[in-house]
C-alpha positions in Angstrom: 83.4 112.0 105.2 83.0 115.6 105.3 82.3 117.2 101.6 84.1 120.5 101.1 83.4 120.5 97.4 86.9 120.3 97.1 88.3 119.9 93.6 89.4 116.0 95.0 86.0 115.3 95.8 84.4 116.2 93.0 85.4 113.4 90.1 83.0 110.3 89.3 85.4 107.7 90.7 86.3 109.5 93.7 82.6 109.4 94.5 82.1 105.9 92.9 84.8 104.8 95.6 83.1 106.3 98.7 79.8 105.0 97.5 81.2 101.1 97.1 82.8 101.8 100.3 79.8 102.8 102.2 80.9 105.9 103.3 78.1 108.6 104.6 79.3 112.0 103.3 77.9 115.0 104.8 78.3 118.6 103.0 78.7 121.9 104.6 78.5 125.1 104.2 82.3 126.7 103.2 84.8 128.3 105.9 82.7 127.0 108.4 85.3 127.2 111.4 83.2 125.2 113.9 82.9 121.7 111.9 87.2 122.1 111.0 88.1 118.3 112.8 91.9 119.1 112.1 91.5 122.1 114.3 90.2 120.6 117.0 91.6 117.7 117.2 94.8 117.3 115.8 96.4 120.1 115.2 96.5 121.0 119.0 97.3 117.7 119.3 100.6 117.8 117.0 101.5 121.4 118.0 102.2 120.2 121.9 104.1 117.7 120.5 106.2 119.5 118.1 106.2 122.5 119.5 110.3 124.1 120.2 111.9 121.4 118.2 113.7 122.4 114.6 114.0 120.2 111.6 116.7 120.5 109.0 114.2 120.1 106.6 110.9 119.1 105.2 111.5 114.9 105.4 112.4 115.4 109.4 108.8 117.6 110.0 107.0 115.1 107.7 108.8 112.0 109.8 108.0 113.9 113.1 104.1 115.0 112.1 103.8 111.0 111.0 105.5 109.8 114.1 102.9 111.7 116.5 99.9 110.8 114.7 100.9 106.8 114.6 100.8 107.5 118.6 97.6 108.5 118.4 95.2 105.5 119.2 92.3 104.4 116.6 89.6 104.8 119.6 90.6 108.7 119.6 90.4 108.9 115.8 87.0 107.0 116.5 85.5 109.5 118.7 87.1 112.8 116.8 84.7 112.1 113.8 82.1 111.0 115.8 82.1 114.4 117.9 82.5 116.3 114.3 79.4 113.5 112.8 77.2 115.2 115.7 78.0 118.8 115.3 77.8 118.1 111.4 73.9 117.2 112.1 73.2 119.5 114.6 74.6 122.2 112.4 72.5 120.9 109.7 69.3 120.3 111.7 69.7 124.0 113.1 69.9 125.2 109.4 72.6 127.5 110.0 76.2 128.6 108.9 78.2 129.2 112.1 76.8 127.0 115.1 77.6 127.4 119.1 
């Protein structure tokens, strides 16, 4: 998981829960554009998708948004976080903010 020091994040049991569950959390640096999975990877993703339709309301975007991402397979989920795991290190290892 990447840690944003987000207000979520922050409580006892949310970090009790990621520590039973094994999960490696990595922290970086805030408003750091180039580590931003959702930018690279799904939000392109949904925005061809979605892109010239027009919902009636809220339900029909949340229904359309959870529609796409179900099509996405697990594999490219998979190797998303992988390719954000990599440039998390390589950010860190660099020691620097905004990383090329």
């Amino acid at each position: 998981m990447l840690h944003d020091n987000a207000p979520t994040h922050k409580p006892a049991s949310v970090c009790q829960f990621f520590t039973s569950k094994n999960v490696t959390t990595l922290y970086h640096p805030p408003y750091s554009p180039d580590l931003s999975l959702p930018d690279h990877f799904l939000f392109p993703k949904l925005k061809m998708k979605l892109k010239g339709l027009h919902f009636a309301d809220i339900v029909e975007i949340q229904e359309a948004v959870t529609d796409e991402l179900k099509k996405v397979p697990k594999e490219e989920f998979s190797a998303a976080f992988q390719k954000l795991y990599d440039r998390t290190k390589a950010c860190m290892y660099a020691n620097v903010v905004y990383f090329e």
